[in-house]
C-alpha positions in Angstrom: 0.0 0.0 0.0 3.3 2.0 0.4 3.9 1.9 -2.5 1.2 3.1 -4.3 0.7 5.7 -2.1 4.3 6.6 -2.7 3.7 6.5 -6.9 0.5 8.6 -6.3 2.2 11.2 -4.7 5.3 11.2 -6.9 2.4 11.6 -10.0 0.4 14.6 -8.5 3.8 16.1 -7.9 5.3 15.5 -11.3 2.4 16.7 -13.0 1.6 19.8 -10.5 5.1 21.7 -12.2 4.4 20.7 -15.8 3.1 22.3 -18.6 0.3 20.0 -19.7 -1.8 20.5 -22.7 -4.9 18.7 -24.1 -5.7 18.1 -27.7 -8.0 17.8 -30.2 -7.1 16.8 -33.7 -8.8 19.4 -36.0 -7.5 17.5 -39.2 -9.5 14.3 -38.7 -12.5 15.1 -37.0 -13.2 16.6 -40.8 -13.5 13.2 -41.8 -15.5 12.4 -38.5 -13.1 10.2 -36.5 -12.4 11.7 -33.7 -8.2 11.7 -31.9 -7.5 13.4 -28.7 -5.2 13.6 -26.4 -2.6 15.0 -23.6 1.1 16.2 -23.6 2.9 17.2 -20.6 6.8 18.1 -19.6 8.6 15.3 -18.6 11.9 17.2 -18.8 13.9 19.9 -19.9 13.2 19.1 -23.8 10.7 16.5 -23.7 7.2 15.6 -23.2 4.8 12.7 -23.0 1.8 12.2 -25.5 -0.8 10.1 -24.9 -3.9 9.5 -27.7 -6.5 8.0 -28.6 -7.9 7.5 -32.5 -11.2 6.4 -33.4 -13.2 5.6 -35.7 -17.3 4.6 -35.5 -18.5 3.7 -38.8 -20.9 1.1 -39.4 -20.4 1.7 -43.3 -18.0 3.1 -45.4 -18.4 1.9 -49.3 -20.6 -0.9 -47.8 -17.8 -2.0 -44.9 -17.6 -1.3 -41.5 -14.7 1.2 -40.7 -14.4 0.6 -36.6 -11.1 1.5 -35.2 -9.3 2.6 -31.7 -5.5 3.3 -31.8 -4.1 3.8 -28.4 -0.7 5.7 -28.7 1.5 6.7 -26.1 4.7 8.5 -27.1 7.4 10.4 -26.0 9.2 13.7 -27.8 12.3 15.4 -27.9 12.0 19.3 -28.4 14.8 20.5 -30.4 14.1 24.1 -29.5 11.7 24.9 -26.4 8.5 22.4 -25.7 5.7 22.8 -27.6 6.8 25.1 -30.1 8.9 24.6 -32.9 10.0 20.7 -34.5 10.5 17.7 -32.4 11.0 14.0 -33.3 8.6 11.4 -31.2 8.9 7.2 -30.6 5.6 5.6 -29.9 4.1 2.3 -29.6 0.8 1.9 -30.2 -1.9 -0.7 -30.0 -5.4 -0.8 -31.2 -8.1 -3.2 -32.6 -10.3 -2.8 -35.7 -13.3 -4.0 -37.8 -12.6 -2.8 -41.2 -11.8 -3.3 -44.8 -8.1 -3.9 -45.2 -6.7 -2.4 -48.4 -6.5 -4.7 -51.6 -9.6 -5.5 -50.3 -12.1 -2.9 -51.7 -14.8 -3.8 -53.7 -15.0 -7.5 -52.7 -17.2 -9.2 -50.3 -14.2 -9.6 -47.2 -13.6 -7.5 -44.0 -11.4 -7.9 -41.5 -11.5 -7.8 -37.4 -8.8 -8.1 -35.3 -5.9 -6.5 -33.3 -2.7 -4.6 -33.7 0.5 -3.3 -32.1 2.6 -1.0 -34.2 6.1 1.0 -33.2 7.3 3.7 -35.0 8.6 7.9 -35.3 6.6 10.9 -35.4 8.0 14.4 -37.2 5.9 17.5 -36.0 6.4 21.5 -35.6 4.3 22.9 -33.0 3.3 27.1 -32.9 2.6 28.2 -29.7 -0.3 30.9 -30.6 -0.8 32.5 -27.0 0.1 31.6 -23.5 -3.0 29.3 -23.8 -3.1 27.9 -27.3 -1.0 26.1 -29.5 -1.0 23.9 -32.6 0.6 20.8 -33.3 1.5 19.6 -37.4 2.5 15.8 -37.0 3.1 13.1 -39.2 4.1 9.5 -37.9 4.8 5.9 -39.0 6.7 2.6 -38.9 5.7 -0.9 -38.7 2.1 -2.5 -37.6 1.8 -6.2 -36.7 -1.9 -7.7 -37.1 -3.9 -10.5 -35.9 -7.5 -10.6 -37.5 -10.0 -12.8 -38.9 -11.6 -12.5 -42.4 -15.6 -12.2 -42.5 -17.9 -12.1 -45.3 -20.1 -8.7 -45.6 -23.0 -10.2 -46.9 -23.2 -13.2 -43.9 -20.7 -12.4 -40.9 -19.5 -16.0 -41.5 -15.7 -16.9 -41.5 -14.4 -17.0 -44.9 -10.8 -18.1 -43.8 -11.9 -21.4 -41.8 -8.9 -22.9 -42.8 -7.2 -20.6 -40.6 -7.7 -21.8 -37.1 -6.1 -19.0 -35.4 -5.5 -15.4 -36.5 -4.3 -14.3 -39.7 -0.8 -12.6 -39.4 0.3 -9.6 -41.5 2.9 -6.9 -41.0 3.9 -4.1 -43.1 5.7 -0.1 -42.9 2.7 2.3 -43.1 1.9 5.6 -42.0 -0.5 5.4 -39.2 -0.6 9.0 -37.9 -0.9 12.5 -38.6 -3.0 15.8 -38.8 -3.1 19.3 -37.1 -3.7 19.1 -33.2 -5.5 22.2 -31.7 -3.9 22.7 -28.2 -5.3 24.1 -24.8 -2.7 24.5 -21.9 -4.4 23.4 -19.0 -1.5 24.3 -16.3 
């Protein structure tokens, strides 16, 4: 019980003396999938970011297009924090219900999870004492585990698969324009 007393207290007073910012990201709530999030000092040049994607459609093109990305990452401020370029390393996980590409215009959808572990680039403008914005772009590689469906049933259509399906590839999984509020 020590101990987590000790870790609570260690948080509140780590957090009570940084600059800590939530987000919203402007860029793709205009196609309606919504990614917020927080960043706060963790030392003299870097910050902690943690996000969440997602993504509620019951149909795009005639597929579902359900997605949650968690993504916790840390950045390096080359200047000052939260304003002007930085580099981040995340790892993120998520799961999803969605038509994979290659897969468009066919009767096949895909459900399943994911971790991926990659870089972000980004330039942040501090607009007041309060506001900020944040241009980011990040990728690297994503490792899935799904199952294949059919659209027009639900039923499996890769029973000879017991277990997951496995695919990995180098993609872009993150970007847009985050619209910052210091909070402290």
């Amino acid at each position: 019980m020590k101990k987590y007393l000790s870790l609570l207290f260690l948080a509140s007073t780590f957090l009570s003396y940084s600059q800590t910012y939530v987000k919203f990201n402007g860029a793709s709530a205009l196609a309606l999938i919504s990614n917020i999030g927080i960043e706060t000092s963790i030392g003299k040049k870097m910050t902690f970011q943690l996000d969440a994607t997602a993504s509620f459609w019951e149909s795009v093109n005639g597929a579902p297009f359900k997605a949650l990305i968690v993504t916790p990452e840390v950045r390096y401020h080359f200047n000052e924090k939260n304003n002007g370029f930085y580099v981040g390393a995340n790892v993120s996980g998520g799961t999803f219900e969605l038509q994979k590409y290659g897969y468009k215009d066919t009767d096949f959808y895909q459900k399943g999870y994911n971790y991926m572990l990659g870089l972000t680039l980004g330039y942040q403008w501090k607009l007041s004492d309060k506001w900020a914005l944040d241009l980011f772009v990040g990728g690297g590689h994503q490792e899935a585990f799904y199952k294949g469906y059919l659209l027009s049933t639900g039923e499996r259509y890769d029973t000879w698969i017991h277990d997951y399906n496995k695919s990995g590839e180098w993609i872009l999984y993150r970007g847009g324009l985050m619209i910052a509020y210091k909070i402290k």
